[in-house]
C-alpha angles and dihedrals in degrees: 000000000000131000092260098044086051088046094047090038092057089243113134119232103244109217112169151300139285112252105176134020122185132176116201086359089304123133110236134165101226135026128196118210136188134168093291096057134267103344104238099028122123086228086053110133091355092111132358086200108054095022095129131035122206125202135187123235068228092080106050081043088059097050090043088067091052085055090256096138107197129182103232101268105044093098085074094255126176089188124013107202128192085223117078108232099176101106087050112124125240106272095027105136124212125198124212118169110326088324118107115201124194114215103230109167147313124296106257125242109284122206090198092078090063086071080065093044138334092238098048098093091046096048089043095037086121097016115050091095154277143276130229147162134224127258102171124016138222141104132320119202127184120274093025119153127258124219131169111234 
């Protein structure tokens, strides 16, 4: 079945699964979200727009290769997924669990990464994440499953 047959059908693209979850750059095996952000979290209520940052085991494959060698967690995610979302539009919605999250942009250019190596920001420039917010809350667990809305 196609993209479009499963869209038209009702049926939700399944894409991945969650592989790593972290609050406050911890790593945790379980978040709860509601419409503020990840509860806990020191981002928590800072911004609904940008309230959880999701990365792609892409990324740190892709600095791997550089010889930039990361433990999962040090791009600032909130979520690593095995799927790569960076090419997602704005206002695409993924569901995991019973949680909705709305795409909303990249994740901007970020100088910290030049603490890990100089050449991090450069290489991840349009790969380090994405932000978005929370439609609908609930918990995310590790190795849930990942489906477009």
């Amino acid at each position: 079945m196609s993209y479009s047959q499963m869209m038209k059908s009702g049926n939700q693209p399944f894409i991945g699964h969650i592989l790593e979850l972290f609050s406050s750059k911890k790593s945790v095996e379980t978040i709860v979200v509601d419409t503020q952000g990840i509860v806990g979290d020191k981002f928590y209520a800072k911004d609904i727009e940008r309230s959880v940052l999701i990365s792609s085991i892409d990324s740190y494959t892709m600095a791997k290769e550089k010889g930039i060698n990361l433990e999962f967690g040090k791009l600032g995610e909130n979520i690593l997924m095995e799927y790569n979302p960076y090419q997602m539009k704005s206002g695409t919605k993924i569901k995991i669990g019973e949680v909705v999250l709305e795409i909303n942009q990249k994740c901007t250019l970020c100088k910290s990464l030049t603490k890990i190596d100089s050449k991090l920001p450069k290489l991840l420039k349009d790969d380090r994440g994405i932000f978005s917010k929370v439609i609908k809350g609930g918990t995310i667990r590790k190795n849930d499953k990942i489906y477009i809305v």
